[in-house]
C-alpha positions as CSV (number, residue, x, y, z in Angstrom):
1,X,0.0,0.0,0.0
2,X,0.8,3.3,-0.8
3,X,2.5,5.4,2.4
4,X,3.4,2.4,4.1
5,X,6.5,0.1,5.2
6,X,7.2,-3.3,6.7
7,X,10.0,-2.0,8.5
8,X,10.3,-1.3,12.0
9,X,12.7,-1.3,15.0
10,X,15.0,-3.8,16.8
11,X,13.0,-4.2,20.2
12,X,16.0,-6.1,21.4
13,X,18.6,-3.4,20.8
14,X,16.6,-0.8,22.7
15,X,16.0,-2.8,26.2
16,X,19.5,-1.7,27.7
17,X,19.6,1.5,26.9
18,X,16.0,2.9,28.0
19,X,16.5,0.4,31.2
20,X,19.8,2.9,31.7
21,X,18.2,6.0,30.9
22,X,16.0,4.9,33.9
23,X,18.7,4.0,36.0
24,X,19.5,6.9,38.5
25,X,23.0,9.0,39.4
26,X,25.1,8.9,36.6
27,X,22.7,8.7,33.5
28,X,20.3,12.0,34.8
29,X,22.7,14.2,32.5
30,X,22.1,12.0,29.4
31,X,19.8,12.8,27.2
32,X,18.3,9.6,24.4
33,X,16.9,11.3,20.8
34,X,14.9,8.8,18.5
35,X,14.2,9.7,15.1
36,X,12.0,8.9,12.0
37,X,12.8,10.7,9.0
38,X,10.2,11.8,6.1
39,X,12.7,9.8,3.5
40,X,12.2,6.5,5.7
41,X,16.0,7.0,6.3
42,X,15.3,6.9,9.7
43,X,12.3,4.6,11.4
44,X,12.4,5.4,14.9
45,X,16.3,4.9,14.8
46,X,18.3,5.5,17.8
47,X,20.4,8.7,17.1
48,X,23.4,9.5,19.0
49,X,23.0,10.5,23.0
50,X,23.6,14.0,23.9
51,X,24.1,15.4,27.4
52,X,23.3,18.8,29.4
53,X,26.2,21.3,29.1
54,X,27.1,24.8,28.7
55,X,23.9,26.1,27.5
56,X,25.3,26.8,23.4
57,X,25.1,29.7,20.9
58,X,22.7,28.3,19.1
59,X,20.3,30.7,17.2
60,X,17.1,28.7,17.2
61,X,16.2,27.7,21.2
62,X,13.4,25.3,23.1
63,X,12.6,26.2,25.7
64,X,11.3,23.7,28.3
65,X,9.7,24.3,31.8
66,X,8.6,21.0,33.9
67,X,7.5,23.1,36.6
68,X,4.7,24.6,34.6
69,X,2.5,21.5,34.3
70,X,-1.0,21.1,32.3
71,X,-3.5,17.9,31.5
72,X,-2.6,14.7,32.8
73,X,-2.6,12.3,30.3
74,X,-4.5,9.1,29.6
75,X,-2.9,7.6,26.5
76,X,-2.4,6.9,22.8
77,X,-3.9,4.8,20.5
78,X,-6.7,3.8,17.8
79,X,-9.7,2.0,17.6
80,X,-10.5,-2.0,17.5
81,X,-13.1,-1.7,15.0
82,X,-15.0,-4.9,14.0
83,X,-12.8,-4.9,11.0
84,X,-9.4,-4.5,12.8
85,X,-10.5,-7.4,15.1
86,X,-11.7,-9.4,12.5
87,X,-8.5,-9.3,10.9
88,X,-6.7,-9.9,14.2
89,X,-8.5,-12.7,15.2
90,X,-9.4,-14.5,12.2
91,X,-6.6,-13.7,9.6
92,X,-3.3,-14.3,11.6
93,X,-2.0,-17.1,13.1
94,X,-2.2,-17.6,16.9
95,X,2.2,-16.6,17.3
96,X,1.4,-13.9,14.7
97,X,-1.8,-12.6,16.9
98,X,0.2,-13.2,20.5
99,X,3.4,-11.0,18.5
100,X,1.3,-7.9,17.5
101,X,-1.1,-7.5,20.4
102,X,2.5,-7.4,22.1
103,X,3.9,-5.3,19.9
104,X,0.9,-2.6,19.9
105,X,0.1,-2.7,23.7
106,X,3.0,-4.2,25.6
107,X,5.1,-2.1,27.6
108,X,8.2,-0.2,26.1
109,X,10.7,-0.6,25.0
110,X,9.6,-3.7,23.5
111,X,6.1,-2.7,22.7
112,X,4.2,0.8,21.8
113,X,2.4,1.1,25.0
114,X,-0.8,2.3,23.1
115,X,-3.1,2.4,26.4
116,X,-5.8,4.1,24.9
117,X,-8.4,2.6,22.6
118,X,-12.1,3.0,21.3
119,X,-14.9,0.6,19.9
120,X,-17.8,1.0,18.2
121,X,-21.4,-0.3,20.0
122,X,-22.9,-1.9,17.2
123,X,-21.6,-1.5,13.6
124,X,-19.4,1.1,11.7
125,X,-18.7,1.6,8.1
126,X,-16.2,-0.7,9.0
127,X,-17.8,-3.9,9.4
128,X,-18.9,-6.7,7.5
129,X,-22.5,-6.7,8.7
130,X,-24.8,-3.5,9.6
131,X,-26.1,-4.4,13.2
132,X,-27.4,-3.3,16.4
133,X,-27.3,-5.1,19.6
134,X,-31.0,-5.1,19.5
135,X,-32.4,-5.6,16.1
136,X,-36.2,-6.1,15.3
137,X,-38.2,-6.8,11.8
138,X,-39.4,-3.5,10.6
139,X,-42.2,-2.0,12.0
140,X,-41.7,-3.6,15.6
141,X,-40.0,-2.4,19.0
142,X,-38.5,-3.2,21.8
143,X,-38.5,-0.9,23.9
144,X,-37.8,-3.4,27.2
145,X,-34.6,-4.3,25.1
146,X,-35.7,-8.4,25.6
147,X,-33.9,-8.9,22.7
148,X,-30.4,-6.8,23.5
149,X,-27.4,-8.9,23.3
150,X,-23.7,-8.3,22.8
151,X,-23.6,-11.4,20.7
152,X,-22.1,-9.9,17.5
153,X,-18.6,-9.0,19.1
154,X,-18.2,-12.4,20.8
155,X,-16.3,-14.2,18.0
156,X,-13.6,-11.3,17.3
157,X,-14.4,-7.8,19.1
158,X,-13.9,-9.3,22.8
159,X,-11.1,-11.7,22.4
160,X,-9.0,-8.9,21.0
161,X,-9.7,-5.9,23.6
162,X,-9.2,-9.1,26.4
163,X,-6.0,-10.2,24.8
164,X,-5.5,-6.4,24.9
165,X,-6.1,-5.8,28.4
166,X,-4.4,-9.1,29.4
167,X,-0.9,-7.6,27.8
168,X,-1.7,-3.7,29.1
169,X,-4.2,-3.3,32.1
170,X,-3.9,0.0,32.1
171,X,-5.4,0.5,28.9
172,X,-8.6,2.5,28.8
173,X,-11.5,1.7,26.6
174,X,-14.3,4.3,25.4
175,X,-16.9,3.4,23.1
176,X,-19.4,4.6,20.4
177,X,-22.4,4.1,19.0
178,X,-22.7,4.7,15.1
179,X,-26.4,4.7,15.5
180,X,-29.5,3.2,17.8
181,X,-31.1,0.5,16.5
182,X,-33.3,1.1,13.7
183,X,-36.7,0.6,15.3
184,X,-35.8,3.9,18.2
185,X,-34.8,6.1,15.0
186,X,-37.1,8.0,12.0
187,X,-36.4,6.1,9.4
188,X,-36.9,2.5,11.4
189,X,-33.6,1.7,9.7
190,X,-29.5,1.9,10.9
191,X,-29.2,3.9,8.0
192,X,-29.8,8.0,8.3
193,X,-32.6,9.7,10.3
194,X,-32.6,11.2,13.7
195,X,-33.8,9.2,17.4
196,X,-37.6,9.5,18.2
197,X,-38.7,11.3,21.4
198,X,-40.0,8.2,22.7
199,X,-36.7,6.1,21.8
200,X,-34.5,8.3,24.2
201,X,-35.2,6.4,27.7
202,X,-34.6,2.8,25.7
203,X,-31.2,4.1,24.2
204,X,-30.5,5.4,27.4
205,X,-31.2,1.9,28.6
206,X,-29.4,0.4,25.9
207,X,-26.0,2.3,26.3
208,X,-26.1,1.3,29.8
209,X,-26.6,-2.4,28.9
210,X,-23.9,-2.2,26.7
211,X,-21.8,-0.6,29.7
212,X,-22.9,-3.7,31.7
213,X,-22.4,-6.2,29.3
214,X,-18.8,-5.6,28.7
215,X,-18.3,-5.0,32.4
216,X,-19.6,-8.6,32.9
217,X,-16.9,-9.5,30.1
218,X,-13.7,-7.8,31.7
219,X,-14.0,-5.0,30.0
220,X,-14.6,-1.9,31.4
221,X,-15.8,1.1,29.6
222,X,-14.3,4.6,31.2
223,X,-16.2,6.6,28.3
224,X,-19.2,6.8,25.9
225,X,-20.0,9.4,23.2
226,X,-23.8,9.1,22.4
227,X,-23.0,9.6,18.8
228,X,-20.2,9.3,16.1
229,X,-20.1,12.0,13.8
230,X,-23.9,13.7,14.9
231,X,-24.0,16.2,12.4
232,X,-23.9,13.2,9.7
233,X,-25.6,11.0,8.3
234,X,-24.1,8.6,5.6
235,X,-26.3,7.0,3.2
236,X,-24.9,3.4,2.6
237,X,-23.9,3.1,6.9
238,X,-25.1,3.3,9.9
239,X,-25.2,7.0,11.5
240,X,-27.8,9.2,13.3
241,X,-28.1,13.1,13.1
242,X,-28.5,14.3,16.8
243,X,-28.5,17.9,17.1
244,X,-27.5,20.1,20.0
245,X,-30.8,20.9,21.8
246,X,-31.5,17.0,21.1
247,X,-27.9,15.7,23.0
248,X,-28.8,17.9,26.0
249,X,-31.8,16.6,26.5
250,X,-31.0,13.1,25.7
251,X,-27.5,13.5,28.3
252,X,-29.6,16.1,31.0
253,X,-32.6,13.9,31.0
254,X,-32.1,10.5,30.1
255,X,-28.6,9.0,29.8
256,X,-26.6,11.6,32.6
257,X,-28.8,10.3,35.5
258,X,-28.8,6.5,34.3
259,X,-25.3,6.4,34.2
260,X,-24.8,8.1,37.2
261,X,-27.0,5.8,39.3
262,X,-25.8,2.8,37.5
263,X,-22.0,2.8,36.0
264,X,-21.1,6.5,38.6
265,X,-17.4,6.2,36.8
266,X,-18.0,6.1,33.0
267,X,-17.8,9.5,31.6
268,X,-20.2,11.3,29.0
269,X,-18.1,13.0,26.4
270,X,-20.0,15.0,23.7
271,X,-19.7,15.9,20.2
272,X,-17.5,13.3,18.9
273,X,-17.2,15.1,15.5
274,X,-15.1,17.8,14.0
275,X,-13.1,20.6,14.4
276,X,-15.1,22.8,12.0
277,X,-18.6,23.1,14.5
278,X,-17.1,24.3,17.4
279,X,-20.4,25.8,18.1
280,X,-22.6,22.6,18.9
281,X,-20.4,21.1,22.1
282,X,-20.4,24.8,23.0
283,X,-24.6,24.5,22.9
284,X,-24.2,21.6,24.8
285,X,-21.8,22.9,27.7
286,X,-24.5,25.9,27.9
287,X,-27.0,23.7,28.8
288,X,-27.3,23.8,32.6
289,X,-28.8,20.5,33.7
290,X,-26.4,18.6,30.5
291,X,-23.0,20.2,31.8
292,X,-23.0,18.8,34.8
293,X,-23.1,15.3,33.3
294,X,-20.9,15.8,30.5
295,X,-16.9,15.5,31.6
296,X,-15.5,16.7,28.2
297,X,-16.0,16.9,24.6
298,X,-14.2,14.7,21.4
299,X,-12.9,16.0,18.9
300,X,-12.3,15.2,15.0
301,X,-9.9,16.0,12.5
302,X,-11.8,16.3,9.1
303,X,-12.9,19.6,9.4
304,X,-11.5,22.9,10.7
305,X,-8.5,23.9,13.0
306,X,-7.0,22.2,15.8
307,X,-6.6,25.6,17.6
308,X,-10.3,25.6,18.4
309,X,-9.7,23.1,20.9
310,X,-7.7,25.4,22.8
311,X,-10.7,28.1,22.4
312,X,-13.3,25.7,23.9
313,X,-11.1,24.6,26.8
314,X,-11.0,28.1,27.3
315,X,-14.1,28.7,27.9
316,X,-14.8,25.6,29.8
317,X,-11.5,24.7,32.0
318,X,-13.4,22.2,33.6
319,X,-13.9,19.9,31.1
320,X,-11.8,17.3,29.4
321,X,-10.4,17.4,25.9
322,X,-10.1,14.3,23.9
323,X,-9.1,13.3,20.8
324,X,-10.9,10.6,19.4
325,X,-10.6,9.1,15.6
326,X,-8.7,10.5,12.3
327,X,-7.7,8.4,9.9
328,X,-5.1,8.4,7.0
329,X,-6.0,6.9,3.5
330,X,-5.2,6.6,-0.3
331,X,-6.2,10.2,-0.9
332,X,-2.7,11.4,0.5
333,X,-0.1,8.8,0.0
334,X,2.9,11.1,0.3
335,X,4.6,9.4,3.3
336,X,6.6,12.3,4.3
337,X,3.4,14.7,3.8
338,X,1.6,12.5,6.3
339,X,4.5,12.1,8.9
340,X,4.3,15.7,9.4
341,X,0.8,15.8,9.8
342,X,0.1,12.7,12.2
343,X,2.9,14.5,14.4
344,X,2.8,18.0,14.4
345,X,-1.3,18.3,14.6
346,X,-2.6,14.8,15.7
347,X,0.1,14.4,18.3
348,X,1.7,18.1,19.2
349,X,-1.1,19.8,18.0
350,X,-4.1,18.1,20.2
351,X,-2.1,17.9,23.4
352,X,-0.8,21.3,23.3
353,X,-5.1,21.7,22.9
354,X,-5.3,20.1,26.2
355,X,-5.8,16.2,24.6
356,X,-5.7,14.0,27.4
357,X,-5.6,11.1,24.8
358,X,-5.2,10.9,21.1
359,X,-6.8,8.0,19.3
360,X,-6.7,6.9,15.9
361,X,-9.3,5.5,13.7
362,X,-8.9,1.7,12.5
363,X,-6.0,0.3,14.2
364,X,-5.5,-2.4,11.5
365,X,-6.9,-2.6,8.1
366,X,-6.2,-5.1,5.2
367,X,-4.7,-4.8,1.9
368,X,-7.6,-3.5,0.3
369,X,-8.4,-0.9,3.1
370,X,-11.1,-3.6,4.7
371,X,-13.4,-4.7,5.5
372,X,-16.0,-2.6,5.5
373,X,-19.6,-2.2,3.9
374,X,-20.1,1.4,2.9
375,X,-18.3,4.3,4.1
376,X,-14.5,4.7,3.6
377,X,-12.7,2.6,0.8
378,X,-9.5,3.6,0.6
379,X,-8.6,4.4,4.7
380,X,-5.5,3.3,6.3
381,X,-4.9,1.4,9.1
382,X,-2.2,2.0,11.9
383,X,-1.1,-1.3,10.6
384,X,-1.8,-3.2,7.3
385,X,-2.5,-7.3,7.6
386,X,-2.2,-9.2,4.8
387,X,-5.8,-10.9,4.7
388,X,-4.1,-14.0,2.6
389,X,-1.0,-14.5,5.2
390,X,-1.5,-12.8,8.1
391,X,1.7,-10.5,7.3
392,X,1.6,-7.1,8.9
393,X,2.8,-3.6,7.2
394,X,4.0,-0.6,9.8
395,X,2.3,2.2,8.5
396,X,3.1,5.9,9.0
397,X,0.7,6.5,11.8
398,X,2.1,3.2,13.4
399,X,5.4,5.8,13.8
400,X,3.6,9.0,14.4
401,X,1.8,7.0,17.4
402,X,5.2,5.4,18.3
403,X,6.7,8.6,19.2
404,X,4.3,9.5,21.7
405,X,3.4,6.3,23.1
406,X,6.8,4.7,24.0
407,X,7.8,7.6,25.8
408,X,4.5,9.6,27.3
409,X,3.1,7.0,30.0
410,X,0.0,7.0,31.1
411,X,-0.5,9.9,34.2
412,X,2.2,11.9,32.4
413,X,1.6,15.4,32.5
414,X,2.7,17.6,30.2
415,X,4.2,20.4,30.7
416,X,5.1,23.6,28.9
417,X,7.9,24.4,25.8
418,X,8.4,26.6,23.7
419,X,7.4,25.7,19.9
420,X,6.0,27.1,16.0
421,X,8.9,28.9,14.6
422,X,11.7,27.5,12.1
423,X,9.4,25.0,11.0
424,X,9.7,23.5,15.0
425,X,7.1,22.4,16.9
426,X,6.9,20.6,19.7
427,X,5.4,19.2,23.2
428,X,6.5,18.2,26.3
429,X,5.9,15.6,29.3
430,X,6.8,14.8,32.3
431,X,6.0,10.9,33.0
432,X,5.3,10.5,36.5
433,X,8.8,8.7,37.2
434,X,10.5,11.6,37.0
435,X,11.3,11.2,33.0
436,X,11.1,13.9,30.5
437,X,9.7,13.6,27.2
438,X,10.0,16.1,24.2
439,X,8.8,15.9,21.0
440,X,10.0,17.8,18.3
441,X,9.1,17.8,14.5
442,X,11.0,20.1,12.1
443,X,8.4,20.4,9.3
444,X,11.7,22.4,6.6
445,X,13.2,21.0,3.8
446,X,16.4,21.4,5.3
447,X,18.1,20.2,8.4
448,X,17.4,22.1,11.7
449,X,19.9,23.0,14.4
450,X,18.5,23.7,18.0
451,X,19.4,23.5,21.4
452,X,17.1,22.2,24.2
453,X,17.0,24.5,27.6
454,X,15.5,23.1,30.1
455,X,14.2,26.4,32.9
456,X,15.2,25.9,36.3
457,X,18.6,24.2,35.3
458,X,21.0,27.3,35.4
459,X,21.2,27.6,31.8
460,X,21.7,23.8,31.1
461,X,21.2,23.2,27.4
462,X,21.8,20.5,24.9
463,X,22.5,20.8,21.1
464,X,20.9,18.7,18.1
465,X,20.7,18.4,14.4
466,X,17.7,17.3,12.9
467,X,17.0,16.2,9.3
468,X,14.8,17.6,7.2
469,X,11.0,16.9,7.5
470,X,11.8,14.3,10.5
471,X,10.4,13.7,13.7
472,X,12.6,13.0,16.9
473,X,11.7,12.4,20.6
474,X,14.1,13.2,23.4
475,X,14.1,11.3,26.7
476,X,15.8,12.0,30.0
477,X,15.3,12.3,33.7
478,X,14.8,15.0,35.8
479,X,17.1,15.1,38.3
């Protein structure tokens, strides 16, 4: 495919010398850069150690400040779509299965760490079959949900977010539903149309069934949108248009106090759509009796600006900020092109708008961009599987995610730098160990020089050259 490459780093090679940079006394003034390059030169390569010195000329200067702290952060990650599990569970081989799940969630340095992950309650564009956990002939309800059953994701959806959560129990799993079943909606079909009035009590229901079921399962679910994409409905899959006024209502009246009585921990986040409509969350926060059920808002990359997440967060400071599905396809194959993007907005850009996790969409897809039924036909997964042999392709967001992941824990902070001019931008952490984290992508056609100051270090600096359209994260402890 287009954009993408089998190769990817040496686990085995990289034990020692993150196990060192952890190691305390001597190693605090070293400081670890790893790089991937917009050529492929470079795929998260090990580049030479640097250490804190006499802070250097140098004319271009990041600043970093751990003191000044921000969001704590959840994770990275993508979603286990019906198709990515399908391919997981049913396409590979059992050592081929057991070796990716480890490579994607295990701890680092011999795994991504991706502790972050969403799943969709019933079906997407990206499964083989449209479905609802409660289905009905047309023309009949059920609004007792007799007939609700999580049946559907027992054969490939469960084993892989278990296998999942066997390797990382720390990962966190939010969910969303792509519609209600056809028989609570307008059109009395998965496809388009809007809920009923007298459907929002049995969604309500049904969401927390769901929460239940999974809970039952092993699985629990720390957050629920009540709608993918609510401003859209697709004509050939499942989706539901649920306007502002509609959400509050639905959240204030129906779904807010069910949860809370029933699953207290699982947070509401709205919106779950784009950049470009900054205005419906917004009509949603405004909503007295909604607000104080809804934690935070999800965002979307296919429309607008990162930067209004920053605005909303603004206005809101108590509520979260997450970053929930953005996906990479045929319709930009440049590889370099899409390094810069996944990194300096999907990564830097939605932390530095207060992100407290960044997910992907599909987290696998196969050769063909599948499975699916409708919807998207030439996305990308984080990872490609060969559908005929199991074989898996790293793709450019498998790297993009890898810089963040391996080296921003889960409870990290992060914390303030300097970043947007010469083509730099970057974020920072602070991992709760003490470890720093800072990403920097230099976005030029030409090689960047820089030095790193860290504030509150008596003018301790460090010095580094960076290719051209590359990405490269810096680790090292605080002493």
């Amino acid at each position: 495919m287009a954009g993408s490459t089998s190769r990817h780093w040496p686990t085995v090679s990289l034990l020692a010398p993150l196990l060192a940079l952890c190691a305390a006394g001597a190693q605090a003034q070293t400081v670890q850069a790893w790089i991937t390059s917009g050529d492929q030169s470079r795929l998260m390569q090990r580049g030479p150690d640097t250490k804190f010195g006499k802070a250097p000329g140098e004319p271009l200067i990041v600043d970093v400040d751990p003191a000044r702290r921000f969001q704590q952060v959840t994770g990275f990650g993508a979603s286990i779509t019906d198709a990515s599990a399908h391919l997981i569970q049913q396409r590979m081989t059992a050592p081929q299965r057991e070796a990716l799940l480890a490579e994607l969630f295990g701890a680092p340095p011999a795994g991504l760490g991706l502790s972050f992950t969403r799943l969709t309650i019933g079906a997407s564009d990206f499964s083989r079959t449209h479905y609802s956990f409660d289905d009905m002939p047309p023309g009949e309800t059920d609004p007792g949900l007799a007939r609700f059953s999580i049946e559907p994701n027992r054969a490939d959806v469960l084993p892989v977010v278990k296998a999942a959560l066997a390797i990382n129990p720390q990962l966190k799993v939010m969910a969303s539903p792509w519609s209600a079943p056809g028989w609570m909606k307008s059109t009395d079909s998965l496809i388009q149309g809007t809920l009923k009035p007298e459907a929002f009590a049995p969604f309500a229901a049904y969401l927390s069934k769901y929460v239940a079921a999974y809970r039952a399962e092993g699985v629990p679910i720390f957050a629920l949108t009540l709608q993918n994409e609510p401003h859209f409905e697709p004509k050939d899959y499942p989706g539901m248009r649920v306007d502002p006024g509609k959400r509050a209502a639905f959240i204030g009246s129906h779904l807010g106090p069910l949860l809370a009585k029933e699953h207290p921990g699982v947070r509401i986040l709205d919106w779950d759509h784009n950049w470009d409509e900054p205005g419906s969350p917004a009509a949603v926060l405004r909503d007295p009796v909604a607000a104080r059920y809804v934690a935070g808002v999800a965002w979307h990359c296919y429309g607008g600006d990162v930067r209004v997440q920053a605005a909303l967060h603004d206005t809101w400071p108590d509520k979260e900020t997450w970053f929930t599905e953005c996906s990479g396809g045929g319709w930009a194959p440049d590889w370099s092109n899409n390094l810069m993007y996944f990194t300096r907005t999907l990564v830097i850009g939605t932390t530095r708008g207060w992100a407290r996790g960044v997910l992907l969409w599909n987290l696998a897809l196969d050769e063909n961009g599948g499975p699916h039924l409708g919807g998207c036909g030439n996305c990308r997964g984080v990872v490609t599987i060969d559908s005929r042999t199991g074989e898996v392709t790293r793709n450019v967001e498998y790297y993009a995610l890898a810089h963040a992941s391996r080296f921003v824990r889960p409870g990290a902070r992060r914390v303030w730098s300097s970043s947007g001019y010469a083509d730099l931008d970057t974020v920072a952490f602070r991992n709760a160990d003490g470890t720093l984290a800072l990403l920097v992508v230099n976005s030029a056609d030409a090689p960047r020089r820089f030095a790193v100051r860290q504030r509150g270090r008596a003018g301790r600096s460090f010095a580094y050259d960076l290719p051209a359209r590359s990405v490269a994260t810096f680790a090292w402890r605080q002493p």
